[in-house]
C-alpha positions, 0 to 999 in steps of 0.5 A: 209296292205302290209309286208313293210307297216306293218314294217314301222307301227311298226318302227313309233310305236316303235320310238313313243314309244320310244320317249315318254319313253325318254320324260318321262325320261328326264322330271325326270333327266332333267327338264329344257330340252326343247322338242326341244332338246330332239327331236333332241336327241332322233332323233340322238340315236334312229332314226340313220338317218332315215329321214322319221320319224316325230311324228305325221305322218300316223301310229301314227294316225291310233294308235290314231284311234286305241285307240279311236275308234277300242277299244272302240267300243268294250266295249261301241258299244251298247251305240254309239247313232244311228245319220246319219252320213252324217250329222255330224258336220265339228269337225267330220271331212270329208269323201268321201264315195266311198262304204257302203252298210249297214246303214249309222248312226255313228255306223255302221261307227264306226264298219266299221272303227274299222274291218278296223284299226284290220283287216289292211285293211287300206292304206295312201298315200304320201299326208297322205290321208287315204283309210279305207276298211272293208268287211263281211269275208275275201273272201267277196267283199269289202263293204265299202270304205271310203277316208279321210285326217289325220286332218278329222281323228283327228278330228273324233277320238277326236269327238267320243272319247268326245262322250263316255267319256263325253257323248257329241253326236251332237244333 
């Protein structure tokens, strides 16, 4: 990631934040407020005109990715089941493979993808369509290179999270 791609991901992290600290808020002092009008609030006092801020957008995504899977493949790598990952099912989402050089079972994937989230070696476009990389160091070639569309990352995200947490695997 780039210095102005990192400081946009900490404004989309912060207002998100920040919204969900209001929402939490409101919902104590002001129970009937709708989501709507505390949007509209939240986006006149915190967002001050910033036009490009929605909530769920590419930097929310990949925090999502983040906690559901770059995190928990710390902790529950070893019991990640070694499936082919080409033969997932769609609720896994879609892939273009462009690089992978290793094993392609879901927990190689899963590793790649989680160097890519930590070591920022990601980038989205103005589609919201991903680009994730990841490599052996820092001086080594690209190893891996994966392009998808956010709703391939919701899905994978929601898919591998039902994995671990319910122990639901694709057969």
């Amino acid at each position: 990631m780039e210095d102005d791609e990192t400081k946009e991901f900490a404004f989309h992290t912060m207002a998100l934040f920040q919204f969900m600290q209001d929402f939490v808020y409101a919902l104590k002092e002001e129970p009937n407020l709708t989501v709507k009008k505390l949007y509209f609030r939240f986006s006149e006092r915190r967002l001050k005109g910033y036009k490009n801020f929605a909530l769920l957008n590419q930097d929310t995504l990949i925090l999502f990715a983040f906690g559901l899977i770059a995190l928990p493949k710390e902790t529950f790598f070893d019991k990640i089941p070694s499936i082919d990952f080409l033969s997932l099912p769609e609720n896994w989402g879609t892939w273009d493979v462009k690089i992978w050089a290793d094993s392609r079972d879901i927990k190689s994937f899963v590793r790649h993808l989680r160097n890519s989230i930590n070591h920022g070696l990601f980038s989205s476009d103005k589609n919201i369509r991903f680009t994730f990389e990841d490599r052996l160091n820092e001086n080594s070639p690209i190893n891996f290179r994966v392009q998808t569309d956010h709703d391939s990352i919701f899905k994978f995200s929601k898919s591998f999270g039902d994995g671990y947490i319910m122990n639901k695997w694709p057969k």
